[in-house]
ZADOVEX-411972 format. One line per field, with one value per residue (C-alpha): x, y, z; chain; residue number from 0; residue in three letters. Coordinates in steps of 0.05 Angstrom, whole numbers. Layout:
px <- X;...
py <- Y;...
pz <- Z;...
cadena <- A;...
num <- NUM;...
residuo <- ALA;...
//
This chain:
px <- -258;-222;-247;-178;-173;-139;-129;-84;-83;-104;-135;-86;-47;-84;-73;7;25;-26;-75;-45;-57;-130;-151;-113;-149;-215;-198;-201;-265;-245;-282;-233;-252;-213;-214;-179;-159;-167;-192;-120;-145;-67;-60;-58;-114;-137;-151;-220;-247;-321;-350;-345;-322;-255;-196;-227;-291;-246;-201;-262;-296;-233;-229;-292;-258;-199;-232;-282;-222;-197;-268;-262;-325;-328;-294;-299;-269;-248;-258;-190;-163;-101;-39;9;75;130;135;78;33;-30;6;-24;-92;-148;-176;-110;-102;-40;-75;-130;-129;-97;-147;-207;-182;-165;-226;-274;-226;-235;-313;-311;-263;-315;-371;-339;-305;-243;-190;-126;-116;-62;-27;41;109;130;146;107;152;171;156;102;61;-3;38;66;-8;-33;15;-1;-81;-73;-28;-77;-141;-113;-115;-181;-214;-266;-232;-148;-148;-76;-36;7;51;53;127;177;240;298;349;302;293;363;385;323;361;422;391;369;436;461;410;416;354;373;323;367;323;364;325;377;374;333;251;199;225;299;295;317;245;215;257;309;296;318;266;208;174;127;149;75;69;20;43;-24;-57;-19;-75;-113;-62;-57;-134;-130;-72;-105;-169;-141;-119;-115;-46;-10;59;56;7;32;99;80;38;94;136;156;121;177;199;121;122;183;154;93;85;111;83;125;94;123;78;103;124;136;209;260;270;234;185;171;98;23;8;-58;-33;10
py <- 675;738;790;820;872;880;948;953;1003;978;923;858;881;836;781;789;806;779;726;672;702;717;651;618;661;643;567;573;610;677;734;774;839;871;944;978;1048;1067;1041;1030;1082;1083;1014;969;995;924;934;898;960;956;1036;1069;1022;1056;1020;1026;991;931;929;938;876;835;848;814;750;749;770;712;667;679;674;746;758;833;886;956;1017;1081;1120;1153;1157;1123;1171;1145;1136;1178;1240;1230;1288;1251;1255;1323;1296;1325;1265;1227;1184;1214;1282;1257;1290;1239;1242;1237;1171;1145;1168;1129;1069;1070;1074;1011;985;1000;974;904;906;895;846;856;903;891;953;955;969;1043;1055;1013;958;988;1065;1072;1140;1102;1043;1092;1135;1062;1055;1129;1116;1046;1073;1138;1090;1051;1107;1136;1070;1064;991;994;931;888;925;884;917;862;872;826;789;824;768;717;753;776;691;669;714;697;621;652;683;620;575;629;665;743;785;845;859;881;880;923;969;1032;1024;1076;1117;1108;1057;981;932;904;894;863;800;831;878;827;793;736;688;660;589;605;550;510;575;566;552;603;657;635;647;706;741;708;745;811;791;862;879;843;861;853;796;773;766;724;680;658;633;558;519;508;587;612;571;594;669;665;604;650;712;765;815;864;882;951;953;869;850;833;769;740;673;629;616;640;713;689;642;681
pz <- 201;177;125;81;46;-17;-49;-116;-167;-226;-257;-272;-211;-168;-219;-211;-138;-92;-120;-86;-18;-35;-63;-2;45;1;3;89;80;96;70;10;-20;-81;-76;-144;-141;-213;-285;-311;-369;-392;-407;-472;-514;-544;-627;-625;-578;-598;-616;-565;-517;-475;-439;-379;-403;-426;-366;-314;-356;-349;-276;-257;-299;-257;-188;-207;-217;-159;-119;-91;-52;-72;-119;-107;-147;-121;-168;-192;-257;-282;-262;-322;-304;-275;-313;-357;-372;-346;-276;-276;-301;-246;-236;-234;-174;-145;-149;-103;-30;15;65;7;-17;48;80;13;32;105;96;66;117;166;128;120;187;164;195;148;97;48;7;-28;-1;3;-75;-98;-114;-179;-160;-202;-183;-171;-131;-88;-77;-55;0;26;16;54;109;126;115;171;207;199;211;271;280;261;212;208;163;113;52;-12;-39;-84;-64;-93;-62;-95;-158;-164;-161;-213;-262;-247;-262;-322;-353;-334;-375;-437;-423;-417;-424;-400;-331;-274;-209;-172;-234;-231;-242;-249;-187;-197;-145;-144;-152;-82;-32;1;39;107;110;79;142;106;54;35;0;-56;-105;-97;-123;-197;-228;-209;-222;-281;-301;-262;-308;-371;-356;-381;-443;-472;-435;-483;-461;-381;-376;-436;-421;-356;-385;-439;-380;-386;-323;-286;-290;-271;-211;-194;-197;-167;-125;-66;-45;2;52;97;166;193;261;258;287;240;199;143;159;111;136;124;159;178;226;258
cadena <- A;A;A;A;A;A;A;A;A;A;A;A;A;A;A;A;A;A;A;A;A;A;A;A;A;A;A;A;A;A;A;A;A;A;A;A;A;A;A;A;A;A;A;A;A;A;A;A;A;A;A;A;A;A;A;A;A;A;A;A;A;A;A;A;A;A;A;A;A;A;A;A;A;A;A;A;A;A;A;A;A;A;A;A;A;A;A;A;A;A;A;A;A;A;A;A;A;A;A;A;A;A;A;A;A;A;A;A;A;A;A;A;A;A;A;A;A;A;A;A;A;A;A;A;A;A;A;A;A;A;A;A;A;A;A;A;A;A;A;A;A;A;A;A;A;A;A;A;A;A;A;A;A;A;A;A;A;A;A;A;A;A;A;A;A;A;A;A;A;A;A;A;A;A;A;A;A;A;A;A;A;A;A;A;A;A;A;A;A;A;A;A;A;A;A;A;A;A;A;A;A;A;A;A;A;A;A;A;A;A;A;A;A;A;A;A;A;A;A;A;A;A;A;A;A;A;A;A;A;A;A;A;A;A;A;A;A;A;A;A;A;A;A;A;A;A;A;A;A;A;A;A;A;A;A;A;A;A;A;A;A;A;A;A
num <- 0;1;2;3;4;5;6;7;8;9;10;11;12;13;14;15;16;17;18;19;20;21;22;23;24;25;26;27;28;29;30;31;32;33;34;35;36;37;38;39;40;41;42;43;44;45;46;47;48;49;50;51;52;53;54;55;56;57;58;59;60;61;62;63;64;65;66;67;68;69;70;71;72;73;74;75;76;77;78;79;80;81;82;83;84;85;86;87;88;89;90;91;92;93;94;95;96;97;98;99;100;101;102;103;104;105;106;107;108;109;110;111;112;113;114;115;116;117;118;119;120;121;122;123;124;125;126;127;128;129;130;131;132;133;134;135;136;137;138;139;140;141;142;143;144;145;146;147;148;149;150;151;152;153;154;155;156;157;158;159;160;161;162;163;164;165;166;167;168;169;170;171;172;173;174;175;176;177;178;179;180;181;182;183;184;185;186;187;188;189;190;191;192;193;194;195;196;197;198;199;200;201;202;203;204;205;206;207;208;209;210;211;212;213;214;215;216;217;218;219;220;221;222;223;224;225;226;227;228;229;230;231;232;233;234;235;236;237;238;239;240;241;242;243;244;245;246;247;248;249;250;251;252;253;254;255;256;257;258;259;260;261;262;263
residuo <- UNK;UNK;UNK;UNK;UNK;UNK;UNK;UNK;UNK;UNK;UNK;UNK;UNK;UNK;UNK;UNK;UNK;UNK;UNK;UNK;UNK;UNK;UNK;UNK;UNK;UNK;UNK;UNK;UNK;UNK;UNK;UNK;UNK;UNK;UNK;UNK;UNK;UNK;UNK;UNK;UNK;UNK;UNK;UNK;UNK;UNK;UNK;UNK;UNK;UNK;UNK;UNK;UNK;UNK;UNK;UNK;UNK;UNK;UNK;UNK;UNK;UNK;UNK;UNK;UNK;UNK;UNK;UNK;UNK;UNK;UNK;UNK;UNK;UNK;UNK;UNK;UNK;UNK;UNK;UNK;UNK;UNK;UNK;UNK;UNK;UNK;UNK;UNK;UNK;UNK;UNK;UNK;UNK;UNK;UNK;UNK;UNK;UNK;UNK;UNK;UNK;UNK;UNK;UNK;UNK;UNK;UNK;UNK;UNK;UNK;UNK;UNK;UNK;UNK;UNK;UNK;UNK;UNK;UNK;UNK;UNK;UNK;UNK;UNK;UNK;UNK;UNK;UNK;UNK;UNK;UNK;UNK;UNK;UNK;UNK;UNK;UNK;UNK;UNK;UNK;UNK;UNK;UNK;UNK;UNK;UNK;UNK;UNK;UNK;UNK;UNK;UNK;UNK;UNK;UNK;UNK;UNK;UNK;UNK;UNK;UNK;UNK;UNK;UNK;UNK;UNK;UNK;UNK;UNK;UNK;UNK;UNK;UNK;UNK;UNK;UNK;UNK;UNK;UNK;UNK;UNK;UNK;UNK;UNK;UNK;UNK;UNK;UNK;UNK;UNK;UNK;UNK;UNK;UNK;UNK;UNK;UNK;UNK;UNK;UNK;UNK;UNK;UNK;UNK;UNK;UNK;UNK;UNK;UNK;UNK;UNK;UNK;UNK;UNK;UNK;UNK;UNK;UNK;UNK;UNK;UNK;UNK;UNK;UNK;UNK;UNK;UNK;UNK;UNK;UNK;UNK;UNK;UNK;UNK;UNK;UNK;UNK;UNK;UNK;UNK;UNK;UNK;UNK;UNK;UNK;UNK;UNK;UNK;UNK;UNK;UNK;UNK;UNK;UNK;UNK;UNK;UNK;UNK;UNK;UNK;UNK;UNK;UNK;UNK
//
């Protein structure tokens, strides 16, 4: 048995890119830890906060519901604070994720690489996906955690289908249901979202998973407009979106298989 790693930036990210890996890789009795860089401070503040209760109370709270639903064995933060997005002023915050010294956040992430004895660690793609700031620290902390690691864990990089996601809207136009996104438009960075499917290498079946995704993104309820939005889906459009998963693994030949990384 394996022990992966997955590291995401905030809480709910989990819930909407990689769930169906880790409850697939719990379901085969591998060991999965969660590792979130920051408290997602910057997110939906909820209107039934209790006195003095912050964001990052709720959100942290709501994590441990979705990690739970997905059967995580372990969650561990890094400490960071949420960077905002690009061009915000809390970019600059001290405390701000993408102001952390490279080698300080890899090194707290590679401590706990060795402590688990890590197999696989999973990051994101290199923007991010979307580009945001705290997306794009991920991949840098991942990639130098890799690194620094006594034992050099299998690196994998989760990223989206822009081939794929480019057709389900076209589906969409098609059916009357135009919401305006453009995944070759620009995101957070000015970049198009994911990637293309030439340069993805695993196409990972996660559509038994539903279920669980879906208790996983219903856990934090307070992101209204994200989580929200995803949950609203018809059936037959959130299987569509997340009953596969897509993973790059740097230095991996060419060509996109659609099969499970862990057998490989």
């Amino acid at each position: 048995m394996s022990t992966l790693v997955f590291v995401h930036a905030h809480p709910d990210d989990e819930a909407s890119q990689t769930a169906g890996a880790m409850c697939r890789a719990v379901a085969e009795g591998h060991r999965v830890v969660l590792v979130v860089a920051t408290g997602g401070e910057h997110g939906e503040a909820p209107p039934d906060l209790a006195p003095g209760e912050t964001v990052a109370d709720r959100r942290r709270v709501e994590l441990a519901g979705s990690a739970a639903a997905i059967g995580v064995h372990r969650v561990e933060w890094l400490g960071y604070v949420d960077s905002g997005m690009t061009g915000w002023d809390q970019n600059d915050h001290e405390h701000a994720f993408v102001q952390a010294p490279l080698d300080e956040a890899a090194g707290r992430l590679a401590a706990l690489l060795d402590e688990e004895s890590a197999d696989v660690l999973v990051g994101y793609d290199w923007h991010g996906g979307y580009g945001h700031p705290d997306h794009v620290q991920v991949h840098k902390v991942v990639h130098r955690a890799a690194q620094l690691a006594a034992r050099r864990p299998r690196l994998l990089e989760s990223s989206m289908n822009r081939d794929l996601m480019r057709g389900f809207m076209a589906a969409a136009r098609a059916a009357g249901m135009n919401d305006g996104f453009d995944p070759d438009g620009p995101m957070d960075d000015g970049n198009p979202m994911g990637s293309l499917e030439a340069e993805l290498h695993w196409q990972v079946d996660v559509a038994a998973y539903l279920p669980q995704r879906r208790a996983a993104l219903a856990s934090h309820a307070s992101q209204t407009t994200d989580v929200g939005g995803m949950l609203s889906m018809p059936e037959e459009v959130f299987a569509a979106f997340f009953g596969m998963e897509h993973y790059i693994e740097p230095g991996r030949p060419p060509g996109m298989q659609r099969a499970w990384f862990l057998d490989a």
